[in-house]
Each structure stands twice: as C-alpha cells, then as structure tokens.
N, C-alpha and C positions, 0 to 999 in steps of 0.2 A: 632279505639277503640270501635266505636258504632256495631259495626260487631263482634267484638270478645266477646262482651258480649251480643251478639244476638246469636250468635254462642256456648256459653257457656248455656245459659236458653236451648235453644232447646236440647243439650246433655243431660243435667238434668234432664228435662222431660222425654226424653228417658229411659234414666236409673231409674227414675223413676216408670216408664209404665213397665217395665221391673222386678222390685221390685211387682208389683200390680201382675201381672202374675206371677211370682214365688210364692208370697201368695194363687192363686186361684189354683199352679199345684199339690195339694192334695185331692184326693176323699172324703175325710170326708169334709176338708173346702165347698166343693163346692155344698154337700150333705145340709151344713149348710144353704149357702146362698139361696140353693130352698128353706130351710125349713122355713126360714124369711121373704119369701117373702108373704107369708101371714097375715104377722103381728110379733108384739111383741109375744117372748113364754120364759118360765123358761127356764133352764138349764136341767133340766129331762126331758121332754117333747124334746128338742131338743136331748140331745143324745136318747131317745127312737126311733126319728125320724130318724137318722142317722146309729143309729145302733152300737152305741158305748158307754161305764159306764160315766155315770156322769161327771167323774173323766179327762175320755180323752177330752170329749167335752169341757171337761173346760178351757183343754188345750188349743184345738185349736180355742176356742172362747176368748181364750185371745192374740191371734195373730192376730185373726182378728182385735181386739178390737184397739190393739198398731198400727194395719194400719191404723186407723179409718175408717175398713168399717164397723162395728158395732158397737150401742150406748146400754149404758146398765141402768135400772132403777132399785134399790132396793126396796123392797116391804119388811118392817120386815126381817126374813132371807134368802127370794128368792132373787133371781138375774134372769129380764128380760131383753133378748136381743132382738134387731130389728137392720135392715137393717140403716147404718146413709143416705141411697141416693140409688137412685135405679140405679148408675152405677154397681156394680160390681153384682148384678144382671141381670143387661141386657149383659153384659160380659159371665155371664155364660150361659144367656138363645143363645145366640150368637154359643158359643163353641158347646153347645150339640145341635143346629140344625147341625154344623160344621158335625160335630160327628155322627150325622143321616147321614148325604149326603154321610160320609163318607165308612158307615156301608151298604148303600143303602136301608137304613128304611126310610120311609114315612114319612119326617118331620111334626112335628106335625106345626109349626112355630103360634103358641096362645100362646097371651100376660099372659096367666096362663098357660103352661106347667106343666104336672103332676110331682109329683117328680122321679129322677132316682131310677131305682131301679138295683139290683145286679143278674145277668142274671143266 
C-alpha cells in the first residue's frame, strides 16, 4: 500500500513538472520571466519589455500568476509583478543556454543573462 502511494506522489509530481513546462513553452511567457528577473515591474513596462500591448501581457501574466510562478502587488491602479522564487527562472535561464549549445552560440552561462531578443 506504502508503494502505491509512493508510486502515486512521484506520477504527480511528474505531471506536475510537466504542467510547469507547458506554462514556460510560450516565448512571451518566457520573455516574461527574464524580464522579472530583475525585480518587481508594472504591467507596461513589462509588455514594453516583451514586446507585446498591455492587454496580451496581462494575459499571460495571469497564467503565470494561477501557476504561482508570479506574485503580484497593487499600488493605487498599478499592478506589480515579480518572480514568487527563482525556480522557473533558473528553468528558463537553463533552457536558453540549452538553446545556445544548441544553435552553437557561445553560451553566455551568467547568473544575469541578458534578455532574449527576436533575431
């Protein structure tokens, strides 16, 4: 019994992990998380950062938000976002050295990588 519900947490987690990666397999999302890594920013300043209206960042900074890998503060009528933990940060900074080795660019591999940009 003790095994099938050891056997059951580990699938979970999987699918889980799984869920985490499907939220980060969108270039805006992941555009996001570089852009947080800096700190707390509004929601203009992030889609300025990203490259997309207001309106879409909002979007997908409300997906992020229901994964909770994003915490948000209101200020009056702003809304700031930050990173809730620097997992799915290091996930991303992860993927695009992935992504350098991949491409045969010089990984940058610094704990501040610059943001991606659109080639």
């Amino acid at each position: 019994m003790h095994a099938d519900n050891d056997a059951r947490g580990v699938c979970q987690r999987y699918d889980l992990a799984a869920e985490v990666f499907g939220m980060l397999a969108d270039a805006t999302r992941v555009r996001i998380i570089v852009a947080l890594r800096g700190g707390e920013l509004p929601v203009g300043e992030i889609a300025e950062r990203v490259g997309k209206t207001p309106a879409a960042a909002s979007q997908h900074l409300a997906k992020l938000r229901l994964a909770r890998m994003v915490l948000t503060r209101h200020e009056g009528t702003k809304v700031f976002y930050r990173l809730a933990d620097d997992h799915a940060s290091q996930l991303v900074a992860d993927a695009v050295h992935q992504a350098e080795h991949t491409l045969g660019i010089a990984p940058q591999h610094a704990e501040t990588a610059e943001e991606p940009t659109d080639a």
